[in-house]
Backbone and ligand atoms as CSV (ligand in chain L), in Angstrom:
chain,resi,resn,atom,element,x,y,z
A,1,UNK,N,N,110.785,144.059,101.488
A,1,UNK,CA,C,112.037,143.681,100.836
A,1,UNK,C,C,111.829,142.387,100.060
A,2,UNK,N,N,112.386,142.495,99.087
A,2,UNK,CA,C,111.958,141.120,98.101
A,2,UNK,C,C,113.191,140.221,98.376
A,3,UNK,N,N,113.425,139.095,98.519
A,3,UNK,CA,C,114.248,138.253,98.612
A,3,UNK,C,C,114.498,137.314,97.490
A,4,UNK,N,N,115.956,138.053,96.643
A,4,UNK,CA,C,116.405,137.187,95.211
A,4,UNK,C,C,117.096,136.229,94.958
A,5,UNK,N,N,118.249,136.099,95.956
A,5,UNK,CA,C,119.010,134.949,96.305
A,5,UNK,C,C,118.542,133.748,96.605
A,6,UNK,N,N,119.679,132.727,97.208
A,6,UNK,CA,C,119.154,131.307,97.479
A,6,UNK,C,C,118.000,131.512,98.660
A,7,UNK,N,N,117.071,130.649,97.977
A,7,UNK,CA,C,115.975,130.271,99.456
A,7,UNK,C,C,115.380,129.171,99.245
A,8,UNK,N,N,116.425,128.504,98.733
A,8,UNK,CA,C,115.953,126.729,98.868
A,8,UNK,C,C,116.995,126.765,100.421
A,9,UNK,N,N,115.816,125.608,101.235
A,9,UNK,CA,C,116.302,125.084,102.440
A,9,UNK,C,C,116.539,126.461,103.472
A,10,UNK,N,N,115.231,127.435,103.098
A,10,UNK,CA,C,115.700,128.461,103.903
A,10,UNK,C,C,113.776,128.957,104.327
A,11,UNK,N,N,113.029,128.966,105.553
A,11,UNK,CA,C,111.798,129.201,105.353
A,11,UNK,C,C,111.567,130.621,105.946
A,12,UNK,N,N,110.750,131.184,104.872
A,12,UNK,CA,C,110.561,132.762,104.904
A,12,UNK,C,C,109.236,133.029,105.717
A,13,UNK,N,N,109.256,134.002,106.394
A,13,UNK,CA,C,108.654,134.197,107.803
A,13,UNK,C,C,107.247,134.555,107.642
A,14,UNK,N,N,107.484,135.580,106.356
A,14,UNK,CA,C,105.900,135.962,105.838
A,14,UNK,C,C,105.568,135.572,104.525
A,15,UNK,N,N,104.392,135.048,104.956
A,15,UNK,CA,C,103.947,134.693,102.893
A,15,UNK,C,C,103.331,135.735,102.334
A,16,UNK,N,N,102.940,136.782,103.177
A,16,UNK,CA,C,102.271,137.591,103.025
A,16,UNK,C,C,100.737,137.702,102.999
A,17,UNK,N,N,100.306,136.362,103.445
A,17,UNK,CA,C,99.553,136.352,104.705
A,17,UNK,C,C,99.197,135.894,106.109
A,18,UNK,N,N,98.030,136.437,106.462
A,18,UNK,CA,C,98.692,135.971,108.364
A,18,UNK,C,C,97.748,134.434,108.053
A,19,UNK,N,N,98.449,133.777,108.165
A,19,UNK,CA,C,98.376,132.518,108.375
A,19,UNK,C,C,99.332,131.815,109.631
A,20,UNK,N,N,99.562,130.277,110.193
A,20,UNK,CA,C,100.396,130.221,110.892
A,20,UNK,C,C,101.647,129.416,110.277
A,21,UNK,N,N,102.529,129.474,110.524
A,21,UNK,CA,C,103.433,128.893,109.809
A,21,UNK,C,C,103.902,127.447,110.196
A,22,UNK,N,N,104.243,126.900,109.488
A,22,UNK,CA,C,103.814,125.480,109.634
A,22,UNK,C,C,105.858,124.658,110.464
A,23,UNK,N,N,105.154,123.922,110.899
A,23,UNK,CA,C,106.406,123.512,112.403
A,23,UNK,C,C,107.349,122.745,111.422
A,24,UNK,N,N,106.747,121.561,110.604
A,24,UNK,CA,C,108.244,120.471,109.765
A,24,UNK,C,C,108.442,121.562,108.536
A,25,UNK,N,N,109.406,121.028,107.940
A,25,UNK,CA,C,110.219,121.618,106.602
A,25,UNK,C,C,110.073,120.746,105.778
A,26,UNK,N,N,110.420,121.648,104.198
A,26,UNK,CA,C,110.148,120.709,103.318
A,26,UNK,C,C,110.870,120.778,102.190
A,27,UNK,N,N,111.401,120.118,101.056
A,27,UNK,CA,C,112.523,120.598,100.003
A,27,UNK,C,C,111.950,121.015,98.686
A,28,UNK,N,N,110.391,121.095,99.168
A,28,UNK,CA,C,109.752,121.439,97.528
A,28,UNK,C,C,109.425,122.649,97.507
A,29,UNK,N,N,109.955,122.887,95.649
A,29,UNK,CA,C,110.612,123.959,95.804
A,29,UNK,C,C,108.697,124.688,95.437
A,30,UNK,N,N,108.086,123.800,95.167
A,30,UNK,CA,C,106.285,125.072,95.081
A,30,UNK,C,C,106.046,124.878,96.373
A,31,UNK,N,N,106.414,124.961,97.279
A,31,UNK,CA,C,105.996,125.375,98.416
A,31,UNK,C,C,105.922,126.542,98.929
A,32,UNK,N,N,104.506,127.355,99.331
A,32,UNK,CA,C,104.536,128.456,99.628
A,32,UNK,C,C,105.780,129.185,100.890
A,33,UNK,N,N,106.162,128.059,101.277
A,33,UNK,CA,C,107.084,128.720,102.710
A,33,UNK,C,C,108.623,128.262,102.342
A,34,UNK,N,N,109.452,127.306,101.670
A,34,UNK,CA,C,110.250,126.703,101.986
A,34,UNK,C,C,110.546,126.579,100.018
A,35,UNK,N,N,109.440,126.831,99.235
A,35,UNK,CA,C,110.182,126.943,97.841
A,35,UNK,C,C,109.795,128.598,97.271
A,36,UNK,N,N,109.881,128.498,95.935
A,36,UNK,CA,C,109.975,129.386,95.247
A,36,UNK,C,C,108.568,129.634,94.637
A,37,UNK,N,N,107.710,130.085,95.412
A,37,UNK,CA,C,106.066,130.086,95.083
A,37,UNK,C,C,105.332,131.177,95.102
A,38,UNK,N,N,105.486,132.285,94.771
A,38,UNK,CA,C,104.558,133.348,95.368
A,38,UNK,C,C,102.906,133.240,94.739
A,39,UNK,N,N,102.388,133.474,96.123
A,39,UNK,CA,C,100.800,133.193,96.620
A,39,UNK,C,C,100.261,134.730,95.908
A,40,UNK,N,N,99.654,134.823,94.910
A,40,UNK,CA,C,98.711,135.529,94.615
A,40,UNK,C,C,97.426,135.656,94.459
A,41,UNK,N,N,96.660,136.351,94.533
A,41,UNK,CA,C,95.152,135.996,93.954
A,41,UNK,C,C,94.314,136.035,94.924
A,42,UNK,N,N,93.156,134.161,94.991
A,42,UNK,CA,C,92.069,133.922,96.305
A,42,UNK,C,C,92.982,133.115,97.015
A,43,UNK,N,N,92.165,133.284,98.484
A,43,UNK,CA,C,92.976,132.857,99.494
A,43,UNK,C,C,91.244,132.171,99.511
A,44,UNK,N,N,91.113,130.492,100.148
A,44,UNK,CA,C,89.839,130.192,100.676
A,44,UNK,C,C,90.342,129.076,101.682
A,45,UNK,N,N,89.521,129.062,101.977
A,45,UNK,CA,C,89.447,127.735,103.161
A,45,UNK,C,C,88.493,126.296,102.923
A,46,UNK,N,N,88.919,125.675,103.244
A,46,UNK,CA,C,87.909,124.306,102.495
A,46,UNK,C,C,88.507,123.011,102.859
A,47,UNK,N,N,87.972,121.882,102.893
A,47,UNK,CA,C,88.133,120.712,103.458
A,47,UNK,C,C,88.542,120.281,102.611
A,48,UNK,N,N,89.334,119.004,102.692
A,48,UNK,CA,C,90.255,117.865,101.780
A,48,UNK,C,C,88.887,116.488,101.505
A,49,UNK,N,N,89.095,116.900,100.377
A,49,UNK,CA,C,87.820,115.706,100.295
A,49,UNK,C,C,88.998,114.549,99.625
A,50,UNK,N,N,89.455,114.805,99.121
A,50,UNK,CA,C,90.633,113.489,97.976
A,50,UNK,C,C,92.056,113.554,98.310
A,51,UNK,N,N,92.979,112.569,98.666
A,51,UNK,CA,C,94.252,112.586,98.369
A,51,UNK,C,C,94.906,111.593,97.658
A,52,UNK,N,N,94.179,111.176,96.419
A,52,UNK,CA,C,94.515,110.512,95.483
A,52,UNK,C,C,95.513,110.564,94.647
A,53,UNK,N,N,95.473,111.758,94.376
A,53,UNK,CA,C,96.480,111.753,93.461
A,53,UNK,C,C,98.114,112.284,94.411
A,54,UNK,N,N,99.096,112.160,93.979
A,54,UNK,CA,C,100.469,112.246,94.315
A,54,UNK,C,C,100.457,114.268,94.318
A,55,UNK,N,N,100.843,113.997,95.940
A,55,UNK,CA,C,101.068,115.830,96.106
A,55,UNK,C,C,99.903,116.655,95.764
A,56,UNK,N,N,98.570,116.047,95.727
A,56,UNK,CA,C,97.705,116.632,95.419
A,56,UNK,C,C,96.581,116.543,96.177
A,57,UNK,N,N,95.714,117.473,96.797
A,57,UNK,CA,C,94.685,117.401,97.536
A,57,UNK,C,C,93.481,118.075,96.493
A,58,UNK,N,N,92.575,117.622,97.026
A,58,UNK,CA,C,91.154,117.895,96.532
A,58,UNK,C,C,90.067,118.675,97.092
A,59,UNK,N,N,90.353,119.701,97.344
A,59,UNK,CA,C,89.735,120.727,98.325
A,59,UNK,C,C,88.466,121.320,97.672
A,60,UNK,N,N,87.047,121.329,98.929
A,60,UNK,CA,C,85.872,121.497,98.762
A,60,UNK,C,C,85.377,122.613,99.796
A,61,UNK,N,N,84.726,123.897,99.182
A,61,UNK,CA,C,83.704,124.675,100.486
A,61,UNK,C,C,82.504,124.985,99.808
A,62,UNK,N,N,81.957,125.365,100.693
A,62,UNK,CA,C,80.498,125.770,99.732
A,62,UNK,C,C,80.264,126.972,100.683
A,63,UNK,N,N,79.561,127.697,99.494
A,63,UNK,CA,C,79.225,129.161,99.661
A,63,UNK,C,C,77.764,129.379,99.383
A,64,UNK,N,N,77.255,130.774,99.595
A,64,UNK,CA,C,75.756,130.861,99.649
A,64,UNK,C,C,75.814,131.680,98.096
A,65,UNK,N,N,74.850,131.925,97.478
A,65,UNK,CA,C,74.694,132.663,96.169
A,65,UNK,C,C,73.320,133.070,96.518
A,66,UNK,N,N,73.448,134.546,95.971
A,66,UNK,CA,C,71.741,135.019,96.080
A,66,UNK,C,C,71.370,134.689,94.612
A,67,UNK,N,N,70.137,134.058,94.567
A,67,UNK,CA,C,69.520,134.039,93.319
A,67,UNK,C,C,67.938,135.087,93.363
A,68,UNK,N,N,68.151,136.301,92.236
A,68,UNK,CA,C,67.248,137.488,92.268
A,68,UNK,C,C,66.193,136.841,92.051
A,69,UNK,N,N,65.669,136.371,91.092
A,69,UNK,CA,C,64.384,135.921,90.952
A,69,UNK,C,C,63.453,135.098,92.287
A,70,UNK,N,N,64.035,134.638,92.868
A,70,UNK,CA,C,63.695,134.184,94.007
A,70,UNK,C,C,63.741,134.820,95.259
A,71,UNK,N,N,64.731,135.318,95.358
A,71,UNK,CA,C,65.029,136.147,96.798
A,71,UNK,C,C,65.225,135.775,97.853
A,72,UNK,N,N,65.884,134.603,97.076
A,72,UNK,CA,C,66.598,133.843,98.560
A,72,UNK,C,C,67.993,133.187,97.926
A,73,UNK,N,N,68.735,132.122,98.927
A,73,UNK,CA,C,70.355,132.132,98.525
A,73,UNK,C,C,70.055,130.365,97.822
A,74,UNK,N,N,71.400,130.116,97.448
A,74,UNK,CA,C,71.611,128.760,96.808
A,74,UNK,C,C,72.772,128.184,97.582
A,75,UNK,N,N,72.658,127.550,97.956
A,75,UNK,CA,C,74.050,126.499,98.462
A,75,UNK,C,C,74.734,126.368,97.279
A,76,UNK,N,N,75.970,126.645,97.107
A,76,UNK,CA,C,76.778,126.060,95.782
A,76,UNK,C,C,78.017,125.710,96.762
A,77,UNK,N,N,78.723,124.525,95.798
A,77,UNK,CA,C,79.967,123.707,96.482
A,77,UNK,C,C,81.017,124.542,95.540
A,78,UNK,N,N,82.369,124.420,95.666
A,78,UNK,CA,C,83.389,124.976,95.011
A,78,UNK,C,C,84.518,123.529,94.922
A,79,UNK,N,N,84.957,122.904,94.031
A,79,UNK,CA,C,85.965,122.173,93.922
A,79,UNK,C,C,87.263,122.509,93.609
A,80,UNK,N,N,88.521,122.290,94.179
A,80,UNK,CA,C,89.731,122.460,93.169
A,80,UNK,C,C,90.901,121.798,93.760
A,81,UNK,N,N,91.627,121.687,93.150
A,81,UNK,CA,C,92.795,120.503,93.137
A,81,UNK,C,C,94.137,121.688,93.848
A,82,UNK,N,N,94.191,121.199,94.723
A,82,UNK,CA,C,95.415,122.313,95.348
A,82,UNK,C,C,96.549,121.646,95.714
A,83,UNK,N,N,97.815,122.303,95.605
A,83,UNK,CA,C,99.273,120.834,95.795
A,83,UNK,C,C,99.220,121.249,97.604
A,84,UNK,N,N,99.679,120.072,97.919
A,84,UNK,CA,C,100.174,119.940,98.988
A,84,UNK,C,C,101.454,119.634,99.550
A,85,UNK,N,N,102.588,120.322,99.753
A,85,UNK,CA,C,103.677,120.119,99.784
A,85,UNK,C,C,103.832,118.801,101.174
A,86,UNK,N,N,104.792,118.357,101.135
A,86,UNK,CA,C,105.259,117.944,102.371
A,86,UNK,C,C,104.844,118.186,103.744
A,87,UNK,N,N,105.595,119.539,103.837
A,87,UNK,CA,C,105.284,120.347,105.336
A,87,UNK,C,C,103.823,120.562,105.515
A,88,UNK,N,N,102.851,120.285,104.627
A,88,UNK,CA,C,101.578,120.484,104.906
A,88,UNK,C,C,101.152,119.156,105.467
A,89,UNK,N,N,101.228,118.169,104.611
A,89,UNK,CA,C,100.867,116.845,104.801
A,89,UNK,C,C,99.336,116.859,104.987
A,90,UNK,N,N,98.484,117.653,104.210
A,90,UNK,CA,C,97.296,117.292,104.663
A,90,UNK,C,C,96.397,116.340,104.237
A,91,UNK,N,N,95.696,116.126,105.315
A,91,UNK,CA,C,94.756,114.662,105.021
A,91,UNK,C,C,93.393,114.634,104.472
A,92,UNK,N,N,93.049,113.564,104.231
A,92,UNK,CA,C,90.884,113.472,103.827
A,92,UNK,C,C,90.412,114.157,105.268
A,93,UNK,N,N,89.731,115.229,105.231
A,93,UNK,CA,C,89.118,115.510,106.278
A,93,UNK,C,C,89.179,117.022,106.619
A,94,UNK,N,N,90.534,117.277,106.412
A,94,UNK,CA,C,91.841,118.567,107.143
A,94,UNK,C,C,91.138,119.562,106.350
A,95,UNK,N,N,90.788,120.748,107.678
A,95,UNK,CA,C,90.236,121.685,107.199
A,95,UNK,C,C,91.315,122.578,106.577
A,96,UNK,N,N,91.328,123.198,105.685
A,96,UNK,CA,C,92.598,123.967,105.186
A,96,UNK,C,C,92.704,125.496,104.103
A,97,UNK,N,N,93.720,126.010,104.245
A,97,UNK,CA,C,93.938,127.064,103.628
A,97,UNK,C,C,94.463,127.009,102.430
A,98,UNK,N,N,94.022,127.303,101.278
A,98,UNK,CA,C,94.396,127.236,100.251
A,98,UNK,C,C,94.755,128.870,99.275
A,99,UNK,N,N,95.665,128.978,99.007
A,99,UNK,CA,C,96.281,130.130,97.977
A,99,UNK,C,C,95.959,129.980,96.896
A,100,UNK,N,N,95.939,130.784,95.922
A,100,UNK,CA,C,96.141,130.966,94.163
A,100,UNK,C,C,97.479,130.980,94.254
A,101,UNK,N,N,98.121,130.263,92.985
A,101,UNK,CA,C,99.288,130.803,92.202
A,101,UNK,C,C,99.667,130.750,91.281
A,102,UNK,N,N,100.499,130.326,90.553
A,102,UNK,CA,C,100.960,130.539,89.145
A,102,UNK,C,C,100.056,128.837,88.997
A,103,UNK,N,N,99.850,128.726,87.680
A,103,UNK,CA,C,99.579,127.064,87.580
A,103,UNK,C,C,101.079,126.334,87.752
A,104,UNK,N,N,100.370,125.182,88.608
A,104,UNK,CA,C,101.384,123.908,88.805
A,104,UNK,C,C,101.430,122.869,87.778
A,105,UNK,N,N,100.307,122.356,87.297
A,105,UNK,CA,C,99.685,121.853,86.519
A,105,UNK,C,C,98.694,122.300,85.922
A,106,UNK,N,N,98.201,121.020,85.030
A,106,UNK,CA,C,96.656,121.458,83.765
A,106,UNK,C,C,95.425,122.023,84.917
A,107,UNK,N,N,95.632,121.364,85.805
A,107,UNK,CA,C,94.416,121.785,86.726
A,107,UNK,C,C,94.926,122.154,88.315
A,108,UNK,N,N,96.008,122.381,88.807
A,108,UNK,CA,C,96.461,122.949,89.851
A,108,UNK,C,C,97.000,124.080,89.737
A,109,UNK,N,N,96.053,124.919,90.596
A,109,UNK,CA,C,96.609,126.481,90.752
A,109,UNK,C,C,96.564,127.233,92.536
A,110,UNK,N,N,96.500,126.153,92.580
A,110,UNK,CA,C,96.477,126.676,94.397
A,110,UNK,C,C,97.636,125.868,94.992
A,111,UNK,N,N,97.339,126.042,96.060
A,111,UNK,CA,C,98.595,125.573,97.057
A,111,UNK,C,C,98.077,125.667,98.433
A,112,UNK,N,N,98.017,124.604,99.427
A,112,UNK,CA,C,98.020,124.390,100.465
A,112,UNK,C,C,98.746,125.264,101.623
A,113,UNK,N,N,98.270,126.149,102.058
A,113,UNK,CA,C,99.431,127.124,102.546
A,113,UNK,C,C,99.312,127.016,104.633
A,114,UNK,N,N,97.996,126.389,104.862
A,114,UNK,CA,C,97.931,126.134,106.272
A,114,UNK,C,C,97.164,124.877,106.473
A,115,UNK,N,N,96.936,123.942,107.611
A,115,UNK,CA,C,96.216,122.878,107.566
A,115,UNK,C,C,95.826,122.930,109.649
A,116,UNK,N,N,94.467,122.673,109.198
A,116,UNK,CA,C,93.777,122.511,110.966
A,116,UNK,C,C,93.624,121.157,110.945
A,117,UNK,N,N,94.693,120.782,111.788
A,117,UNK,CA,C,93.987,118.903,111.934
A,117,UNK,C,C,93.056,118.725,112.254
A,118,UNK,N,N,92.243,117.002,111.274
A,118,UNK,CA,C,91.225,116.933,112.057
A,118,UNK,C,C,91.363,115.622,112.774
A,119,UNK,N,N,91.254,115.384,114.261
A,119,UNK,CA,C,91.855,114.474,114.672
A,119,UNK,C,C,90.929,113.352,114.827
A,120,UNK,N,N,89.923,113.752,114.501
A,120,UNK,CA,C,88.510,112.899,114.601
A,120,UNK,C,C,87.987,111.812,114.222
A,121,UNK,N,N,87.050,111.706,113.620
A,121,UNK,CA,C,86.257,110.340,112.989
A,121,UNK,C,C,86.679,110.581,111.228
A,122,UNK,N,N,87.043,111.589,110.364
A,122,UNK,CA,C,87.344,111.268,109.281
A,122,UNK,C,C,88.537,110.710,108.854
A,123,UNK,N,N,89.623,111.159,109.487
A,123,UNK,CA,C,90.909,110.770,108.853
A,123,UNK,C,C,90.547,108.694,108.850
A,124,UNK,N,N,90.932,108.396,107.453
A,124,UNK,CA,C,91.352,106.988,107.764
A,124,UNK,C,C,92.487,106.232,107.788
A,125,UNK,N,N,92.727,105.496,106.608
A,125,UNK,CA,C,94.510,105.602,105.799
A,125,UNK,C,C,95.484,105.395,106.686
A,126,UNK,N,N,95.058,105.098,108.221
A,126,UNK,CA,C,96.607,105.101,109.002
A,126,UNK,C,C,96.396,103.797,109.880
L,1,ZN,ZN,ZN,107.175,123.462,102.822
């Protein structure tokens, strides 16, 4: 069932993927759970390397690549700028789930859609 009406200040149960849904609320409206955002596309997982910029995280994973001529793999890193709403709050460190969606910005097209604290030796800032 598609839901057309108001759903500001209202959080929808499935994003349509199984992810877990996140405990605080939030009033922005690109938020995959609590605004008006639908998650299409790659779904990846990747660490917060930056939270420099405002509502914006800097998410990093690296993947293997086979290279033929050789016959063996390549480490390659993946970068991209994903928003982070509120209810995510994620930090330098926070391993996390990131969505595709419509662009937010010149260079944001993902969205923060789950976050694994890391309670450890990276977080600093507090
Ligand atoms: Zn939210």
């Amino acid at each position: 069932m598609r839901c057309q009406g108001v759903y500001r200040d209202s959080m929808k149960d499935n994003i349509g993927i199984d992810v877990p849904k996140p405990k605080k609320k939030c009033n922005d409206i690109n938020c995959a759970w609590h605004g008006r955002l639908p998650i299409r596309g790659r779904i990846f997982k990747g660490i917060v390397r930056s939270t420099k910029a405002k509502k914006t995280v800097v998410v990093e994973w690296e993947y293997n690549r086979y290279v033929h001529k050789y016959e063996r793999y390549e480490r390659c890193k993946s970068r991209v700028s994903a928003h982070n709403p509120d209810c995510m709050h994620a930090r330098e460190g926070d391993r996390v789930i990131i969505g595709e969606c419509r662009p937010l910005s010149k260079t944001k097209h993902f969205v923060v859609i789950a976050v694994e604290r890391n309670e450890g030796n990276v977080v600093k800032h507090e």
